[in-house]
Every structure is written in structure tokens, then in C-alpha cells.
The first five atom37 places (N, CA, C, CB, O) and aatype in JSON, in Angstrom:
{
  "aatype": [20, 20, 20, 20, 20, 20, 20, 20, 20, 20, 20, 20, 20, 20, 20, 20, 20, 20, 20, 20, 20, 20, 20, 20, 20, 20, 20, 20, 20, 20, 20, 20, 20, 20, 20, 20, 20, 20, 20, 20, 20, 20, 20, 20, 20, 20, 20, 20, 20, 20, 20, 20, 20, 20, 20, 20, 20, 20, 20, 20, 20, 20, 20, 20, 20, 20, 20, 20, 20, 20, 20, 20, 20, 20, 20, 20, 20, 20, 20, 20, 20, 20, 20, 20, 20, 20, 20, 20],
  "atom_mask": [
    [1, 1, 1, 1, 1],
    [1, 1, 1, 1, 1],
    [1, 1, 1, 1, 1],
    [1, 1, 1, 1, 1],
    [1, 1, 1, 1, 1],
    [1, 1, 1, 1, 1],
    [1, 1, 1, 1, 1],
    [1, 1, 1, 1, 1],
    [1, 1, 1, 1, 1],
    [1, 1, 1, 1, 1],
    [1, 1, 1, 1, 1],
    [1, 1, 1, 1, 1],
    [1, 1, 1, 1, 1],
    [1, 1, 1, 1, 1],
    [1, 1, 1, 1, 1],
    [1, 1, 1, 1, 1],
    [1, 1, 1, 1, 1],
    [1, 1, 1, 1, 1],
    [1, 1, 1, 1, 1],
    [1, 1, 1, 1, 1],
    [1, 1, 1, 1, 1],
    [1, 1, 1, 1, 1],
    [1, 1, 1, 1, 1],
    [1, 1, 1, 1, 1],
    [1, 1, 1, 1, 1],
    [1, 1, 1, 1, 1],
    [1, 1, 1, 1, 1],
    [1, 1, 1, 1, 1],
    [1, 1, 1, 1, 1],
    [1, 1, 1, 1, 1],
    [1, 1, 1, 1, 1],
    [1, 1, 1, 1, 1],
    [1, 1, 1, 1, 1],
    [1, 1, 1, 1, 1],
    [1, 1, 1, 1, 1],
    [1, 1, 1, 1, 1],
    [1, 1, 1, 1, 1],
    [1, 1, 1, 1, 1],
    [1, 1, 1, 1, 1],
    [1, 1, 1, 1, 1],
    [1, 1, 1, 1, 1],
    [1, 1, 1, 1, 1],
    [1, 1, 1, 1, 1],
    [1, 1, 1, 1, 1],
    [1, 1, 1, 1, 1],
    [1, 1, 1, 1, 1],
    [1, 1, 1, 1, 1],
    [1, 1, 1, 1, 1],
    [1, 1, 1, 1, 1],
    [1, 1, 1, 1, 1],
    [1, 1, 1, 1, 1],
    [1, 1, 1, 1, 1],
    [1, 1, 1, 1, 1],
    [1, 1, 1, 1, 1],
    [1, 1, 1, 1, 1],
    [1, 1, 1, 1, 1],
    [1, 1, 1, 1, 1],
    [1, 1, 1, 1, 1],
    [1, 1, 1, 1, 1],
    [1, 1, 1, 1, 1],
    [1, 1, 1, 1, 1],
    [1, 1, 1, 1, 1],
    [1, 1, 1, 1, 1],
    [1, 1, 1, 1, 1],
    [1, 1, 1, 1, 1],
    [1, 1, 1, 1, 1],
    [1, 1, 1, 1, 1],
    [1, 1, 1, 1, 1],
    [1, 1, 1, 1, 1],
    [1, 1, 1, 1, 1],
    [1, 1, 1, 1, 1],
    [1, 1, 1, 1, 1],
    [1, 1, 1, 1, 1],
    [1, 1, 1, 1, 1],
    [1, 1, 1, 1, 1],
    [1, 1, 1, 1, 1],
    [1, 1, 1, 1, 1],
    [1, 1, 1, 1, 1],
    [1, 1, 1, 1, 1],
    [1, 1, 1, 1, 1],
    [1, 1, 1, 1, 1],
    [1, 1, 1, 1, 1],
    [1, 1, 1, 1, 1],
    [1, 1, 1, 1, 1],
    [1, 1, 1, 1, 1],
    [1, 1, 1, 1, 1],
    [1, 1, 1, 1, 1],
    [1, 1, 1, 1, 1]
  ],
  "atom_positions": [
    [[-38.77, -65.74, -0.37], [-38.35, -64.48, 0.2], [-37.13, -64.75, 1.08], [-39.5, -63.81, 1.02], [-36.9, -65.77, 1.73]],
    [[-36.38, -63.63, 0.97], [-34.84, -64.01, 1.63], [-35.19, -63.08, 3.36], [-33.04, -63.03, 0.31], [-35.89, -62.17, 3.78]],
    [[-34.0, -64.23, 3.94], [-33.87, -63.54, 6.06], [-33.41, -62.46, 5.44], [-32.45, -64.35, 7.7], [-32.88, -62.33, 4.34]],
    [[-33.78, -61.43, 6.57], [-32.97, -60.34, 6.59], [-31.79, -60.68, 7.35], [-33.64, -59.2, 7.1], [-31.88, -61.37, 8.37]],
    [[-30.26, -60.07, 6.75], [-28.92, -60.45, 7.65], [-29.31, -59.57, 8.74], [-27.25, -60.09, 6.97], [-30.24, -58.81, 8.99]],
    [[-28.17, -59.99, 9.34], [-28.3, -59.2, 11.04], [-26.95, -57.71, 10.9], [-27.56, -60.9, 12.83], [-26.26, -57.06, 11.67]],
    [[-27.11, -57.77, 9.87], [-26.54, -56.26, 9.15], [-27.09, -55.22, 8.64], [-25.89, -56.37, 8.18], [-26.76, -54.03, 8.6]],
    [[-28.34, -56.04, 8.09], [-29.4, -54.98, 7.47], [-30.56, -55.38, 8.15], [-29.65, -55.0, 5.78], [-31.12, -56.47, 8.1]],
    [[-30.95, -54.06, 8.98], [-32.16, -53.97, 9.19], [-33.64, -54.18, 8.66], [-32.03, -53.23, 9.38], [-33.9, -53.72, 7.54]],
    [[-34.72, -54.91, 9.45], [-35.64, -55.31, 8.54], [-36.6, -54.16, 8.08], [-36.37, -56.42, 9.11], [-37.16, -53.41, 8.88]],
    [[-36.72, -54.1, 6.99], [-37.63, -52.76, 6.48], [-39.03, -52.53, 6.73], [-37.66, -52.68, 5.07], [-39.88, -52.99, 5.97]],
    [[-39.35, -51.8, 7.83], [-41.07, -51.17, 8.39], [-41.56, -50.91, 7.23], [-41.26, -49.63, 9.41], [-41.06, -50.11, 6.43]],
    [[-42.89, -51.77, 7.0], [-43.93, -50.78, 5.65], [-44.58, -49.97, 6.16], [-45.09, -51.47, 4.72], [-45.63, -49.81, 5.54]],
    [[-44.43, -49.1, 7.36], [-45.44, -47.99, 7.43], [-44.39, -46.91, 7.26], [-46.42, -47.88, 8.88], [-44.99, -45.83, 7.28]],
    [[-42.99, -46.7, 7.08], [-42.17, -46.43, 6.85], [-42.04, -45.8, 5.5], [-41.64, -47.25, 7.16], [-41.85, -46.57, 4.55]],
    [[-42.13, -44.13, 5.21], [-42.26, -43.67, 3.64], [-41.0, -43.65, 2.77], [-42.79, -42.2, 3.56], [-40.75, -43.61, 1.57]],
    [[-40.24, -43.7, 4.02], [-38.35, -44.02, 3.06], [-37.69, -45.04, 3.51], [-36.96, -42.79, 3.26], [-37.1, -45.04, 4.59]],
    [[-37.76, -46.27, 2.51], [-37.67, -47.66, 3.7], [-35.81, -47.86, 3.16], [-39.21, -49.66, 3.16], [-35.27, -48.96, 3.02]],
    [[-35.21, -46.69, 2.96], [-33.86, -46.85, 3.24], [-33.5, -47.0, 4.21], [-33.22, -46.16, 2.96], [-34.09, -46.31, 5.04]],
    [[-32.39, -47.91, 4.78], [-31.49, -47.09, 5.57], [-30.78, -46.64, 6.19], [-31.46, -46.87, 5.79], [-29.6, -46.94, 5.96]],
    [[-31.03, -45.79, 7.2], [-30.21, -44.23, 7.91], [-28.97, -44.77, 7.88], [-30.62, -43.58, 9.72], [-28.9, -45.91, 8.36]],
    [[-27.81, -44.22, 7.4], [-26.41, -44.19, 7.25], [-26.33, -42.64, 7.73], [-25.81, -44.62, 5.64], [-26.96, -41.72, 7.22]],
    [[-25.36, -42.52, 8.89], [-24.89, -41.46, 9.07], [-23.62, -40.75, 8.3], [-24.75, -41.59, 10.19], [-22.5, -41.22, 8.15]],
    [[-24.13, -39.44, 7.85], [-23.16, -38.82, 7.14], [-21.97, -38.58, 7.16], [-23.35, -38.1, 7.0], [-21.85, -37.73, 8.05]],
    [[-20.94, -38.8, 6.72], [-19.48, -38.41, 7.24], [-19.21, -36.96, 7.54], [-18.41, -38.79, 6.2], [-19.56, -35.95, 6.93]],
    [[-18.55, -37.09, 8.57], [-18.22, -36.1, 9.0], [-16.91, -35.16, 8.33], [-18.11, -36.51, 10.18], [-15.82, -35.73, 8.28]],
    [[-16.96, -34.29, 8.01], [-15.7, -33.87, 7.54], [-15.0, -32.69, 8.16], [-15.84, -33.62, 6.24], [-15.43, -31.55, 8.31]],
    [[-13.76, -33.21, 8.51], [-12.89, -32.04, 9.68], [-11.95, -31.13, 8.78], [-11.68, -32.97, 11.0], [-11.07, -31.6, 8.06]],
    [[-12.26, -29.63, 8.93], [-11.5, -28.83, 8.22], [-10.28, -28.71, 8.33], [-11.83, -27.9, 8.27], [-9.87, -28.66, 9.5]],
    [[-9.35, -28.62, 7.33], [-7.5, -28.39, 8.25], [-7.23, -27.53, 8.74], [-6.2, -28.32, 7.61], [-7.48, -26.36, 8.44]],
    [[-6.58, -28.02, 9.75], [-5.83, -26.9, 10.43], [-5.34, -25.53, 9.56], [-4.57, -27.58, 11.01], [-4.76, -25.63, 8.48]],
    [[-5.65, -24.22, 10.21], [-5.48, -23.05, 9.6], [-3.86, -22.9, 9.61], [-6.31, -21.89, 10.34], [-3.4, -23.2, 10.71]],
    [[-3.15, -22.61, 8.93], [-1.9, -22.16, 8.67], [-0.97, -21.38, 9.37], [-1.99, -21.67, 7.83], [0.09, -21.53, 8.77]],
    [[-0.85, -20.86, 10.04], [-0.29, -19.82, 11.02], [1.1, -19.19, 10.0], [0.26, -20.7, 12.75], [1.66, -19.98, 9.24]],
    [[1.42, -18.14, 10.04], [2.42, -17.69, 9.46], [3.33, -17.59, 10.23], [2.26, -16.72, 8.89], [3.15, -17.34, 11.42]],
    [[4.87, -17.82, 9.51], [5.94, -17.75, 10.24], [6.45, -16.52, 11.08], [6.76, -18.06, 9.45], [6.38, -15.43, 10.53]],
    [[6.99, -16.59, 12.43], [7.57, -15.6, 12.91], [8.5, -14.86, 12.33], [7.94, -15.9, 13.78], [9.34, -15.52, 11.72]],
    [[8.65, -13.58, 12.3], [9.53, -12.71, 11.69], [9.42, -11.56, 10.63], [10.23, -13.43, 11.27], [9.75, -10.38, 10.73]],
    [[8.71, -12.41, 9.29], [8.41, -11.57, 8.06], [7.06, -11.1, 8.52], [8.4, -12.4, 6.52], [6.11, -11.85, 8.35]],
    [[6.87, -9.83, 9.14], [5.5, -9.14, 9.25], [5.63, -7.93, 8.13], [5.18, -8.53, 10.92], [6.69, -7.4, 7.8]],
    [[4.37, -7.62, 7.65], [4.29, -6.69, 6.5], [3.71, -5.21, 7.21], [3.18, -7.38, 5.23], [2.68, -5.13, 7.87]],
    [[4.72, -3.97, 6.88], [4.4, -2.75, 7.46], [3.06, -2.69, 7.52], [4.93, -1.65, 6.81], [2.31, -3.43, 6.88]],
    [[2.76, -1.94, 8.18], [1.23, -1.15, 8.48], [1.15, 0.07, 8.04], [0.83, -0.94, 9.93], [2.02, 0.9, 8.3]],
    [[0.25, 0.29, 7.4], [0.46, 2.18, 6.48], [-0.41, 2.56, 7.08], [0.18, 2.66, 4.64], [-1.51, 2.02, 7.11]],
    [[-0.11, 3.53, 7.66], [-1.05, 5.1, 8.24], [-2.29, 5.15, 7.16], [0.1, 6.98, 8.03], [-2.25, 5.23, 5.94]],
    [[-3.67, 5.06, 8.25], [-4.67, 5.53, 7.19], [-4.58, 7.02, 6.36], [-5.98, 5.51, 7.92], [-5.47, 7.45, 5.62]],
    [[-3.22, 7.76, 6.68], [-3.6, 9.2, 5.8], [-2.43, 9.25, 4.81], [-3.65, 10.81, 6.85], [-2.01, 10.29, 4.29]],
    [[-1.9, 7.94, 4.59], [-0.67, 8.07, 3.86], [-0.85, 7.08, 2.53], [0.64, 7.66, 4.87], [-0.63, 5.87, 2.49]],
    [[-1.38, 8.07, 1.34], [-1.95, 7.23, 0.15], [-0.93, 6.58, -0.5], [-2.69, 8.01, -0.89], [0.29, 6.69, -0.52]],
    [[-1.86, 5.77, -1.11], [-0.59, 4.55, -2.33], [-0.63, 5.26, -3.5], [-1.17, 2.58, -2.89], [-1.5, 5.78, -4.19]],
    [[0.85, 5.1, -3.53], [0.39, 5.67, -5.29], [1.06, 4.81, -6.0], [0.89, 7.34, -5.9], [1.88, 4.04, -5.5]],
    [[0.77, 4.86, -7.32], [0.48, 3.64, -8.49], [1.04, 4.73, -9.45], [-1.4, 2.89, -8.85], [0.78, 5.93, -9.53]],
    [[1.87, 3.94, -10.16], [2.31, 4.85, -11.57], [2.22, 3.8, -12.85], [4.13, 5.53, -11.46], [2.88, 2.77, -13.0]],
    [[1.29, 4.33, -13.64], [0.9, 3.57, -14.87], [2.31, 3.25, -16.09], [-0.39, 4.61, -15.61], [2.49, 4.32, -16.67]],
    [[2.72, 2.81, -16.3], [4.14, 2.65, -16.9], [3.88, 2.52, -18.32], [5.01, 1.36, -16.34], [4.79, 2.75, -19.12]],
    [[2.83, 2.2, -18.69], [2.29, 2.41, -20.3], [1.81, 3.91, -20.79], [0.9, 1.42, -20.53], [1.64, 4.27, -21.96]],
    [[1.68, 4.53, -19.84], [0.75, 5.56, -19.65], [1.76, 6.77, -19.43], [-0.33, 5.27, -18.41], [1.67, 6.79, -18.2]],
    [[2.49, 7.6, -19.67], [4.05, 8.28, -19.17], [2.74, 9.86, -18.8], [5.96, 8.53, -21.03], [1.94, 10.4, -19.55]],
    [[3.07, 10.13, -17.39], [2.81, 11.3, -16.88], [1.47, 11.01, -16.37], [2.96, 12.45, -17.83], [0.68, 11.96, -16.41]],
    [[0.99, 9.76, -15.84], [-0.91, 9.45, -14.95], [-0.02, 8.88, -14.2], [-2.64, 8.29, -15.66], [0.95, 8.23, -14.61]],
    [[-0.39, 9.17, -12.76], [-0.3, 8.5, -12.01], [-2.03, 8.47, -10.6], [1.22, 8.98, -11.69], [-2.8, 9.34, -10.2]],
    [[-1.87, 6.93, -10.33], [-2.96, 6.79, -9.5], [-2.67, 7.23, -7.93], [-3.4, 5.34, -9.62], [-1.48, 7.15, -7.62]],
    [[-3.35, 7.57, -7.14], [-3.43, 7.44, -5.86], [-4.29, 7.18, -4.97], [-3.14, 8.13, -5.56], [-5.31, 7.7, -5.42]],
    [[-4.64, 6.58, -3.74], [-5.73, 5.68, -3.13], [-5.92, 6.79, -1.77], [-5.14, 3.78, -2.73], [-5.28, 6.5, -0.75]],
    [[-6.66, 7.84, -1.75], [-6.87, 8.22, -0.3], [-7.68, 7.6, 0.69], [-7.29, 9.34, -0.27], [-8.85, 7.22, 0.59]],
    [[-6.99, 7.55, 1.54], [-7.72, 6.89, 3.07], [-8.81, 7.91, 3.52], [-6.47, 6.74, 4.55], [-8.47, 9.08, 3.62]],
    [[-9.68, 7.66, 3.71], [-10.57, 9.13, 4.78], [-10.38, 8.58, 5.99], [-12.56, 9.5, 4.6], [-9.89, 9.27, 6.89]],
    [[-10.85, 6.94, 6.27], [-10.34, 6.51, 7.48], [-10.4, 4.5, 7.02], [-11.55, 7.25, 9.02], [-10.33, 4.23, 5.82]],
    [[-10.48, 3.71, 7.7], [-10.05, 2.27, 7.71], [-11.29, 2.26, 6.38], [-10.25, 1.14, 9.46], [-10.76, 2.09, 5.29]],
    [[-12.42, 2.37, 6.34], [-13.35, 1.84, 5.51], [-13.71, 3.22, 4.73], [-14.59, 1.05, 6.32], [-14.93, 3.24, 4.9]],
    [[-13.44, 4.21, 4.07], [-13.91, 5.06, 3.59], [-12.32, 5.22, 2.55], [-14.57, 6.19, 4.71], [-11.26, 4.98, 3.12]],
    [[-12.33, 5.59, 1.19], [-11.52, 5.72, 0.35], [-11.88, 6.73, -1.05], [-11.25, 4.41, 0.13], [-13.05, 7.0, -1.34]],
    [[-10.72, 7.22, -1.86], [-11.43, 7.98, -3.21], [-9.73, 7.46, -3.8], [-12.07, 10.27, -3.12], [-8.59, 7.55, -3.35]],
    [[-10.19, 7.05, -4.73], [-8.9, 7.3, -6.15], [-8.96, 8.35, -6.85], [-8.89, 6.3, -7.37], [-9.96, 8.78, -7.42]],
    [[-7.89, 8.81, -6.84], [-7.36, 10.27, -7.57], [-6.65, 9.57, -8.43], [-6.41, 11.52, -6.69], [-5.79, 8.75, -8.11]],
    [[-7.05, 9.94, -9.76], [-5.75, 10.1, -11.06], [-5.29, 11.25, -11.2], [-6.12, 9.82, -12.54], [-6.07, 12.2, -11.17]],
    [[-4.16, 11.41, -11.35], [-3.41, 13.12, -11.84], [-2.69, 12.12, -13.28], [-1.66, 14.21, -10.19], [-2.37, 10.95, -13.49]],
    [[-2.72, 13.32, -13.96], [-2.03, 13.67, -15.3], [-1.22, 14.93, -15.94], [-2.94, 13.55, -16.05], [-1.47, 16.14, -15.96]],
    [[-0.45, 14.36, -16.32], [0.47, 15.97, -16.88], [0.56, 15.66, -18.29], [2.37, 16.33, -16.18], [0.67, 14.5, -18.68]],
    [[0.52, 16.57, -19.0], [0.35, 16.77, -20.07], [0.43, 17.96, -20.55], [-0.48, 16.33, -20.3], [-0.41, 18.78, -20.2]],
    [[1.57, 18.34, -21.56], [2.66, 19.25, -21.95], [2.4, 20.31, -20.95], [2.65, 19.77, -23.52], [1.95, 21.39, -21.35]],
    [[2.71, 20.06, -19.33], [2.88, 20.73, -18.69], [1.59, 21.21, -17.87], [3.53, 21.4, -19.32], [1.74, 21.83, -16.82]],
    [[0.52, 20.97, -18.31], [-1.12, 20.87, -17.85], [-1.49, 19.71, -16.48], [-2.09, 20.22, -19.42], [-1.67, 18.5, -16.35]],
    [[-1.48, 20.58, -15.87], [-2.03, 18.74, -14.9], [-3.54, 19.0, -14.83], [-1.3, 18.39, -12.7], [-4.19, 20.04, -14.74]],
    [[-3.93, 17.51, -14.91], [-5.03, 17.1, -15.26], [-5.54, 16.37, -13.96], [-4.93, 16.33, -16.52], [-4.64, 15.65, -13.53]],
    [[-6.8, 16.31, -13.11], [-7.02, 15.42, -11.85], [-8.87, 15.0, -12.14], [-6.6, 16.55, -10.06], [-9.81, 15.75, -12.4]],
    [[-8.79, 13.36, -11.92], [-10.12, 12.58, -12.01], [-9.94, 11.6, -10.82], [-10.39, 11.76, -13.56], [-8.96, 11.04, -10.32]],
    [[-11.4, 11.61, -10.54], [-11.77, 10.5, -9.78], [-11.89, 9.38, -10.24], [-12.72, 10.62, -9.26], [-12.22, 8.44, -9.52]]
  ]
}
């Protein structure tokens, strides 16, 4: 039977996991990114909808109403030979 080195600990038999304990590495998240000064992107009024125009599609166009920050409805309008057409 071989010494135990003075690196590895001698293994307890009353011991049910006679590995052992290595502590886990730690892992440090990166630093978050900060965006550059200057290029900030407008802020749109919650009552001022987006609208989307389908370019395959000639005469639908989409729009996104705000009710307020978390509340919304999409409107499609359509024209068609002069008919407008409106879906949710």
C-alpha cells in the first residue's frame, strides 16, 4: 500500500464520498458595456403610433397604438379600389 503525499489528503472510510473537495471556480462576469456619449435614440410619446408600410403588399399599412407604456393594439388599414378596410 502506497503513503499518502502531503498533497492528497488521506481518505476517511466513514466518509460516503471519499473524493476530494476541490473548490469550484469562480467565474467573474464582464464588465457591462456602457454606450457611447452622444448617439441617444429619440423617445416617442406613448400616443404617437408607429406605422409600418408593407411594401409587398401596395395599400396595408400597419400601426402600433400605445394606450399607455405596457398596454398596445395593432391596427391594419387597407385600401382597396378605394374601400378602406381596418383589422386588428
Amino acid at each position: 500500500m502506497t503513503e499518502p503525499t502531503p498533497e492528497t489528503p488521506p481518505l476517511d472510510p466513514t466518509d460516503p464520498d471519499p473524493t476530494p473537495e476541490t473548490p469550484a471556480p469562480v467565474e467573474e462576469e464582464p464588465p457591462a458595456e456602457e454606450e457611447p456619449p452622444g448617439e441617444e435614440q429619440p423617445v416617442v410619446p406613448s400616443d404617437t403610433p408607429c406605422t409600418a408600410v408593407y411594401p409587398n403588399v401596395p395599400g396595408v399599412v400597419c400601426q402600433i397604438e400605445f394606450d399607455n407604456h405596457f398596454a398596445f393594439r395593432i391596427v391594419h388599414t387597407a385600401t382597396v379600389n378605394g374601400q378602406t378596410y381596418e383589422w386588428e
